[in-house]
Structures are given as C-alpha cells and as structure tokens.
C-alpha positions as CSV (number, residue, x, y, z in Angstrom):
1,X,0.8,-31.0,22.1
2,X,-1.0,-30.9,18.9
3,X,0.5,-28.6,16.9
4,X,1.8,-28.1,13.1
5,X,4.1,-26.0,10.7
6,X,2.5,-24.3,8.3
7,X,3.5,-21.8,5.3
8,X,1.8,-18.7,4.1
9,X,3.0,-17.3,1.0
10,X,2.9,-13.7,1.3
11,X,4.5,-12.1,-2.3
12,X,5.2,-15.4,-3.9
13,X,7.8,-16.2,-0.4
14,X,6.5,-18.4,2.4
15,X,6.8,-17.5,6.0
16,X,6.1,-20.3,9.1
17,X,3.8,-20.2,11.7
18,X,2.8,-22.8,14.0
19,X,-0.7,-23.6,14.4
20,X,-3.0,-25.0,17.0
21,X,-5.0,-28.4,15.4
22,X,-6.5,-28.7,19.2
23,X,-10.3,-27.4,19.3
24,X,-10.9,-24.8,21.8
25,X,-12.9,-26.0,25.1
26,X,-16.0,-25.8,25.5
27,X,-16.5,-26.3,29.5
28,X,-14.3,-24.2,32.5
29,X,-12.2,-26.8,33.5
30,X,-10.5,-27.6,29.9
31,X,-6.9,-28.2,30.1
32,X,-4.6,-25.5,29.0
33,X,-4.0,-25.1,25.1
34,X,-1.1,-25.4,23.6
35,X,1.3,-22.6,24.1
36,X,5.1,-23.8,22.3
37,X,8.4,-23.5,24.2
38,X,9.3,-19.7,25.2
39,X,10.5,-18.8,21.7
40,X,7.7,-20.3,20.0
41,X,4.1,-18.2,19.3
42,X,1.2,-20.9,19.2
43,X,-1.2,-19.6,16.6
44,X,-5.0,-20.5,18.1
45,X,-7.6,-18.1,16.1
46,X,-8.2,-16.4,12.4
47,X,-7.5,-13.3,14.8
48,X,-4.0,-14.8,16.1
49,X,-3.1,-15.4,12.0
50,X,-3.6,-12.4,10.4
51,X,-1.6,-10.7,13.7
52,X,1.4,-12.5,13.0
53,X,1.1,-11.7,9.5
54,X,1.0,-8.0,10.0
55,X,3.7,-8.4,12.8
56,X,6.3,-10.2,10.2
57,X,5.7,-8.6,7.2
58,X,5.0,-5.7,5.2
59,X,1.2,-7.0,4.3
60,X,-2.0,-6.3,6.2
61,X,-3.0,-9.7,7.8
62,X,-6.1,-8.2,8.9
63,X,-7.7,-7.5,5.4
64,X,-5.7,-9.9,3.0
65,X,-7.2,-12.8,1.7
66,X,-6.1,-16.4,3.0
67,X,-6.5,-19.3,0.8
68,X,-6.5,-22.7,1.8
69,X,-7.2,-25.7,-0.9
70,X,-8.8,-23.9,-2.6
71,X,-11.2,-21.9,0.1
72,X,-11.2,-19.0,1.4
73,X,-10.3,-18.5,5.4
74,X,-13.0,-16.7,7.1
75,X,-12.8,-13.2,8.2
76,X,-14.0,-13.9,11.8
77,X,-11.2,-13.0,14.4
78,X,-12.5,-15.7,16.4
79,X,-12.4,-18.8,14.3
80,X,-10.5,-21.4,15.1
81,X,-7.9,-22.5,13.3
82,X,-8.5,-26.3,14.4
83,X,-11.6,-25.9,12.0
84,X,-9.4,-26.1,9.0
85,X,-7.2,-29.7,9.7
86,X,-4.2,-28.3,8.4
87,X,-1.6,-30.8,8.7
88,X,2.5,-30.1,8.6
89,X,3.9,-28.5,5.7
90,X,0.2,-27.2,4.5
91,X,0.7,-24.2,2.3
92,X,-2.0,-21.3,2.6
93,X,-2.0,-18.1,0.0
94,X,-2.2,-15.1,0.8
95,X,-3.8,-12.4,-1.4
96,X,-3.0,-8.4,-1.3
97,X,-1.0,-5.4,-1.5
98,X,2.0,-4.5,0.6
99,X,1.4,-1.4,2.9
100,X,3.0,1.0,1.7
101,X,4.3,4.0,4.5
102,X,2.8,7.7,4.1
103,X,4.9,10.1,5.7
104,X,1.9,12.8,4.7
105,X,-1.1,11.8,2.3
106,X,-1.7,14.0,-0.6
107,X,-4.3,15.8,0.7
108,X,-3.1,17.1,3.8
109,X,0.5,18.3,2.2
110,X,-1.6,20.0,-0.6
111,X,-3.6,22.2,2.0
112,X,-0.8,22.8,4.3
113,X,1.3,24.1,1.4
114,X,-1.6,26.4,0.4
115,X,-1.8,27.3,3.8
116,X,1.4,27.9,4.5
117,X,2.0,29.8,0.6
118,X,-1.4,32.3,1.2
119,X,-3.2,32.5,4.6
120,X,-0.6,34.8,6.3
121,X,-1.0,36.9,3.2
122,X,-5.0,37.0,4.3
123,X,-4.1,38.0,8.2
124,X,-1.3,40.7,7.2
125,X,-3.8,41.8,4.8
126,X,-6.8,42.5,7.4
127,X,-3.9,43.6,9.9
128,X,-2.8,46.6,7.5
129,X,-6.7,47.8,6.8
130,X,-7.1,47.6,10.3
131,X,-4.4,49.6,11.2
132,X,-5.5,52.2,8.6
133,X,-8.9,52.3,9.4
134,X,-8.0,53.1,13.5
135,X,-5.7,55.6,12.1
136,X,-7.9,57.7,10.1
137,X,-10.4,57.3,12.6
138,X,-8.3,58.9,14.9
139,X,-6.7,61.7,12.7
140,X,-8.1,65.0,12.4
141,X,-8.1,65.4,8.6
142,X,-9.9,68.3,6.3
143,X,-12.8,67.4,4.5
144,X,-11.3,66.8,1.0
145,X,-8.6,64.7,2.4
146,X,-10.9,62.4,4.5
147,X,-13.0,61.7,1.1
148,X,-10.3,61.0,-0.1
149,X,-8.8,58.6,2.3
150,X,-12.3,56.9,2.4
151,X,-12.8,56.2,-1.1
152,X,-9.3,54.9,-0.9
153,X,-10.2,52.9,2.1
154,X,-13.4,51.5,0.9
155,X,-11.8,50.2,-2.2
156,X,-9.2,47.9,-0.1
157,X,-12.0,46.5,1.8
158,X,-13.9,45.5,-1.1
159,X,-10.7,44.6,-2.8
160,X,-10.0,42.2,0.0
161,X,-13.3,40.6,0.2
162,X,-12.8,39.5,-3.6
163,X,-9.4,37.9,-2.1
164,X,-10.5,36.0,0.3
165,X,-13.4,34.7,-2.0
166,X,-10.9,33.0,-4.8
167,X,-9.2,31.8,-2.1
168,X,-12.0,29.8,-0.7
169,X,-13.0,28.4,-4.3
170,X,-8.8,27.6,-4.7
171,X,-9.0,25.5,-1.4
172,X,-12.8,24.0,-2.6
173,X,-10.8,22.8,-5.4
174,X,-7.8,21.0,-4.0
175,X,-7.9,17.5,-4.5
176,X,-7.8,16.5,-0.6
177,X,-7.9,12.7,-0.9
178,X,-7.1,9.8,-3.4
179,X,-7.6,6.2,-3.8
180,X,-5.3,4.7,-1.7
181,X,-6.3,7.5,1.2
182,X,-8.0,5.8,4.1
183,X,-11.1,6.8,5.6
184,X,-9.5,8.2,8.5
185,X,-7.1,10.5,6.7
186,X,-10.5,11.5,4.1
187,X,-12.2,12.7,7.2
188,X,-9.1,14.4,9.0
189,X,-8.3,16.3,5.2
190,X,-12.2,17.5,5.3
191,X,-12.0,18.7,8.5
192,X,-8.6,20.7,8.0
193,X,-9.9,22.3,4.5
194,X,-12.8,23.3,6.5
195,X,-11.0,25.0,9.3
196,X,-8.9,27.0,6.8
197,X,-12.1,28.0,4.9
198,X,-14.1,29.1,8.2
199,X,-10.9,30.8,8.9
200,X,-11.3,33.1,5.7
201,X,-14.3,33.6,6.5
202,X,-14.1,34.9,10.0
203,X,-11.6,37.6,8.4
204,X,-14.2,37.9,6.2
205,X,-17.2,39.1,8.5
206,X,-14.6,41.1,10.3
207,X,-13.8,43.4,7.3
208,X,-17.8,43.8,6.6
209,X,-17.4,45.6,10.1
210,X,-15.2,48.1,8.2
211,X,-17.5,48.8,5.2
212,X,-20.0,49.5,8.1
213,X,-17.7,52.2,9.9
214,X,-16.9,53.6,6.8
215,X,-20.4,54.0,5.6
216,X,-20.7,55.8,9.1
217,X,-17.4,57.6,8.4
218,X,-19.3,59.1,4.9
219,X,-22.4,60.3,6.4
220,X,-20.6,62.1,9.7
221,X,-18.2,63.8,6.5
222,X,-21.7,65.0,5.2
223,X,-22.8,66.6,8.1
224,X,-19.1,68.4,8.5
225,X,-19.7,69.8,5.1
C-alpha cells in the first residue's frame, strides 16, 4: 500500500493526513486503491484534501491556498495527489483566514431591527385612516361638520404618504452587506430590503384609494349644499 504522512500547517500548527502516492487507474479492471485500516481516511484527490481540511479545522480547505516546495497545489477537485511525490514527513502550507461563525450578518439584523422598530407603525397607521374613513362614510354628519372631518381626513392621508416615503429612503440607505458578507447572504439582504420596500408601497397605493374617496366625498358635500 503506497501511502505517506504528511503535514499541513494550518495557523502556524500542523495537522496529519495520509496521502495516496498510487496513480489513479486508467483501465476498468485496476486493482482497488488504497483505503487505510478502518480508522484511517486515505487521502486520493485535491478534492479529498481540502475536505479533510475543512472537516478538522476551523479553515476553509476549499478556497485556501496549499503550498508545496514552493508551488502552489492546483485548485482542481480532481487532481491527484500522486502527481505531487510527496514523500513521508513532507510539509505543505496552507494560506488563509479562519472561518469565522455569523449567527446574523450585518445586513439582515439591520433591516430586521428596522423592521421590527417601524413597519407595524406603517400598518396601525393605514388601519386607523381606514377605520376613520368607513366611519365617516357611514355617519350622517351636517354639512359643516363633514368639511370639517374631510379636511382633517385628507391631511392624515397626505401626512402618511410623506411617512412612508422617508421610510423607504431610511431602508435605501441601510448598509445591507459588508466585506466579509458572502454572495449568498448579499443577495438574500437585497431581496429582504426589497420586500419591506414593496411592502410600503402596497400601503402606499392603498391610501391613494382614500384621497380618491375623499375627493368624491368633497364633490357629493357640494351638491348637499
């Protein structure tokens, strides 16, 4: 069984791993490849490498770099590590940061605190006007009163509209992502800022509906007078 001991230093420490030195077959019938006793993983591939690296340690095997005399091991999953001759004892670097655990990236715990500090404040809001504007609808008012309770009305709904319009340039503005924020998580903050945005905006177009009905509301008052 041809196979050797070798060290990567991962953070200055080395850690063991036992390679294959056997090339892989190249025609069906090839006898097995080396596999270790039960206890024993037999490394065959770049691929198998930077697994066990990632498996034993608190570094990413799959993107660090691997140096060997002075070269640099190739990024090909496939390789074979029989392509390299290491011998017992060899000594391979390995270049990168530690991965460090996220329990919640920047982004997404900025927008969720926003979220959870001032969109309730938006749907209470429209709820209220809402509930005001089927109310006076409904009541039976004199003249001078329902002028009143329009003009009063009216201002709410435009007052709400400005609302809702900071808000959307406040959630614009939050810094969703940073360096060390993968691509993933970039994408899944972009997607959350802009469901909280189109959700502003759908209480949006539904208070334009009330500007309409109480533009209505004005010119039935006229014909009353």
């Amino acid at each position: 069984m041809s196979v050797v001991t070798i060290s990567v230093y991962l953070g200055g420490k080395p850690v063991e791993f036992k390679v294959s030195t056997e090339p892989p077959p190249d025609y069906a019938d090839a006898s097995p490849q080396p596999q270790g006793s039960e206890n024993e993983k037999v490394l065959q591939t770049i691929g198998d490498l930077r697994e066990a690296i990632s498996e034993v340690s608190d570094y990413d095997g799959n993107s660090m770099k691997l140096i060997y005399k002075g070269r640099m091991l190739s990024m090909d999953s496939k390789e074979h590590l029989s392509s390299y001759h290491f011998r017992t004892s060899d000594k391979v670097m390995g270049l990168g940061k530690p991965r460090q655990e996220r329990i919640e990236d920047i982004g997404t715990k900025e927008l969720r605190k926003y979220e959870k500090e001032h969109l309730s404040k938006i749907e209470k809001g429209y709820d209220e006007i809402k509930t005001d504007m089927e109310s006076l609808e409904q009541n039976f008012l004199n003249v001078d009163m329902t002028a009143e309770m329009i003009t009063r009305l009216w201002k709410r709904v435009l007052h709400y509209n400005e609302i809702c319009e900071k808000h959307m340039e406040k959630i614009d503005a939050i810094k969703i992502f940073d360096d060390d924020t993968p691509e993933n998580g970039k994408q899944k903050n972009r997607e959350i800022r802009r469901s909280m945005i189109q959700g502003i905006q759908n209480y949006l177009n539904l208070n334009d509906k009330f500007k309409f009905r109480l533009e209505q509301m004005k010119m039935n008052l006229e014909e009353r007078k």
